[in-house]
N, C-alpha and C positions, 0 to 999 in steps of 0.2 A: 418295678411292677410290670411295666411292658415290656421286659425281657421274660417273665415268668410267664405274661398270658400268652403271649408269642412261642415259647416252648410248648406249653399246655397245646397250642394250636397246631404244632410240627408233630407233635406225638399224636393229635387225633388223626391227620394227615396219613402219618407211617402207620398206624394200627389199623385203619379202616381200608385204606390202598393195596393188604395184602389178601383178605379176603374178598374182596369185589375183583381183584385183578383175574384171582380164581373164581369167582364165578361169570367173572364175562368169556375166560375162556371155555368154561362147561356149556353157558348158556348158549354161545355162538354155535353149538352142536343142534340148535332147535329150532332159537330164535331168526326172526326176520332183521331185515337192515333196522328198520324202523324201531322194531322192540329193543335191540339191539341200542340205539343211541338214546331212548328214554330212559333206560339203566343206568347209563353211563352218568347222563342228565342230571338225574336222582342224587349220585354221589358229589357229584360238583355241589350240586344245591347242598349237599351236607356240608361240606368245605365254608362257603360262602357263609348259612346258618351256624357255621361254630365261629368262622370268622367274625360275628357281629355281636357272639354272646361271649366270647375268650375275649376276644381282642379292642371289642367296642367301634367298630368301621362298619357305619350304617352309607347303604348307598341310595341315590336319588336319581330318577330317571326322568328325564324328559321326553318329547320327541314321538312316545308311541306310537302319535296315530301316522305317522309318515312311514312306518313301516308297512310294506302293500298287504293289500286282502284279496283273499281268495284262497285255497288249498295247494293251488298248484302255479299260483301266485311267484314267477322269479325275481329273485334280488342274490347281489353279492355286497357283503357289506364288509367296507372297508375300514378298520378299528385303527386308533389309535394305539401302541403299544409300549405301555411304562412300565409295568410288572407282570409277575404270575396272573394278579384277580383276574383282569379282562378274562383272560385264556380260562379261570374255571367262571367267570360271572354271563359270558354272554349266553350259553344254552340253557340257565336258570332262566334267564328276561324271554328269550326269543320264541314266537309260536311257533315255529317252522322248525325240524329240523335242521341242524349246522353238519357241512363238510367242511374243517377245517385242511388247509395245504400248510402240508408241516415237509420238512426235510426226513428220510426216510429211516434214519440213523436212531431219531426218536423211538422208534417200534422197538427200539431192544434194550430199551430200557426196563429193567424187572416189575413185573406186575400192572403198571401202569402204562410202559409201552406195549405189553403183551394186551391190555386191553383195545388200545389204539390201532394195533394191528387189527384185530377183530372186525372194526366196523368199518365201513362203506365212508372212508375219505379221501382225500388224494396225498399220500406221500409218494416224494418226488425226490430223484438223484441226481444234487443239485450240479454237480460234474461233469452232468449233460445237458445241457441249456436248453439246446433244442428239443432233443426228443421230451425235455422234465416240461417243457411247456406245450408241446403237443398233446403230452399226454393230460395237463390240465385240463385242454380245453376240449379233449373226447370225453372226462369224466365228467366235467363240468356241466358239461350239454344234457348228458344222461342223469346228473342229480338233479340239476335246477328244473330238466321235465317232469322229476319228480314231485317236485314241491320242496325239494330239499337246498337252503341257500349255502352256497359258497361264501364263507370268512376268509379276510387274509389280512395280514398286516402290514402293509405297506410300505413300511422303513425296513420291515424285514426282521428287524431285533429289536428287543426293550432297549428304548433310550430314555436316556435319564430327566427327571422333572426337568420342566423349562426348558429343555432344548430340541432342536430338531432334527430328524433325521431323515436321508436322502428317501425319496419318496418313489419307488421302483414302479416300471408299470406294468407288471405281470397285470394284477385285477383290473384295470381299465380294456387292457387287451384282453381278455376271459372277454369282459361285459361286449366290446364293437363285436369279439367273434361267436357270443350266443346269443346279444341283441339283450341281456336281462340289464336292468336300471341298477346304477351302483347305489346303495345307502353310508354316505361316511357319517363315524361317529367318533366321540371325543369321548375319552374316559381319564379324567385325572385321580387316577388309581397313584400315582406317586407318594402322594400328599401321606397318604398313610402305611400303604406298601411298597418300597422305592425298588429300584430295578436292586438287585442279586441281593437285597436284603432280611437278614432275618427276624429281625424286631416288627412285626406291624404296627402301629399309632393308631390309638380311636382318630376314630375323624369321619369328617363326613366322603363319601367318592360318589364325586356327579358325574353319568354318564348322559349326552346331549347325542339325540340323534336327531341327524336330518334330513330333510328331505331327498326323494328320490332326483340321481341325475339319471337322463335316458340317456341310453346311448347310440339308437341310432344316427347316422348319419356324421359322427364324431369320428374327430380324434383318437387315438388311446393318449397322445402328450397334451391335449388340450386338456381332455377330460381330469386327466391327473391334476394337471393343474389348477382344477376348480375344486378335485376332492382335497388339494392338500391345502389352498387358500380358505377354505371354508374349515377344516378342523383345526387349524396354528390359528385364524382368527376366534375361533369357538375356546381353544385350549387357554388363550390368553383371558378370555371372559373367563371361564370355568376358576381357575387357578392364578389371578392375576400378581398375588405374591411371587411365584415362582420365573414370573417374567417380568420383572421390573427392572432388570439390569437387562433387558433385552429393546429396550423404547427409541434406541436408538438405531433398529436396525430394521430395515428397510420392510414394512410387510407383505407378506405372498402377495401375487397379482395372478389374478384369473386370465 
């Protein structure tokens, strides 16, 4: 049975991804940045909503009100990464605008990188270290005055339930060089959608978000170090099945 609603789920995926892909590239002939990623928005939330009624993966959110207020209010929020959901679930949840920093190779991907092209985010050529991270932190500058937050994922790639992965500090260094507050959050999307898998599992996926870290006057390897003690201890609450052969190893320290 959860191989067939998992299909049902790929195929609403592929049928719905090829007409949106063409009309985000029409629309981007009109539309502003802004309308431009409420479109995009719209169709993840379809994903998400088929995901819950196919597949039975109801998600639960904590944490809201630590998200800042204001319109033009900055934050980059720094996600925990186990599967696809995160990547279509966070601009369903989020009031703001998202620039996700993706690798640039994404955009050619058919229909759905040609939509990603289209909007106002930062992909980056990661063969260039340097200039890929100059150029984060000039776009970055100009979204976050926007009102628009910077996502990124920290470990860089989906790693798999229960484990951890090296925790890079592109987004800490964004935050000291534009001064906006990191938000980390914990999503144990595994439990049901596991990293490169095709079957999803009903289940329940809690996403914890928390509070804001500032960053002036910091670190970028301190600060990391507090975003990544704060989500593997969060990750461990959330999913503590998945880490029960893990009790013997030493916890993050801030």
């Amino acid at each position: 049975m959860a191989f067939f609603r998992s299909l049902l789920h790929t195929l609403w995926m592929l049928l719905t991804v090829v007409p949106w892909g063409i009309w985000m590239v029409v629309a981007s002939m009109w539309a502003n940045g802004e309308q431009m990623y409420w479109k995009a928005a719209r169709w993840l939330t379809w994903q998400i909503d088929a995901l819950r009624i196919l597949c039975g993966v109801q998600v639960r959110v904590t944490g809201m009100e630590n998200l800042p207020q204001g319109k033009t209010s900055p934050a980059i929020l720094l996600v925990k990464h186990q599967s696809t959901l995160e990547t279509f679930l966070m601009p369903s949840l989020m009031p703001h605008p998202l620039a996700y920093v993706f690798k640039r190779e994404l955009i050619y991907i058919p229909f759905f990188g040609w939509a990603m092209g289209r909007m106002d985010m930062i992909h980056i050529d990661r063969s260039q270290r340097a200039q890929a991270f100059n150029k984060v932190v000039e776009q970055g500058k100009r979204l976050l005055a926007q009102g628009i937050w910077v996502i990124m994922f920290p470990e860089g790639t989906r790693i798999p339930r229960g484990e951890q992965g090296v925790y890079k500090l592109g987004g800490t260094r964004l935050a000291v060089a534009t001064g906006a507050p990191v938000i980390p959050i914990a999503v144990a999307s595994a439990k049901c959608w596991p990293r490169k898998a095709f079957i999803k599992r009903p289940g329940l996926v809690d996403v914890s978000i928390g509070k804001p870290i500032p960053s002036q006057g910091r670190a970028p390897e301190e600060m990391m170090r507090e975003v990544e003690a704060w989500i593997e201890a969060e990750m461990r609450r959330l999913d503590p099945d998945a880490y029960a052969k893990d009790s013997q190893r030493e916890p993050a320290k801030v």
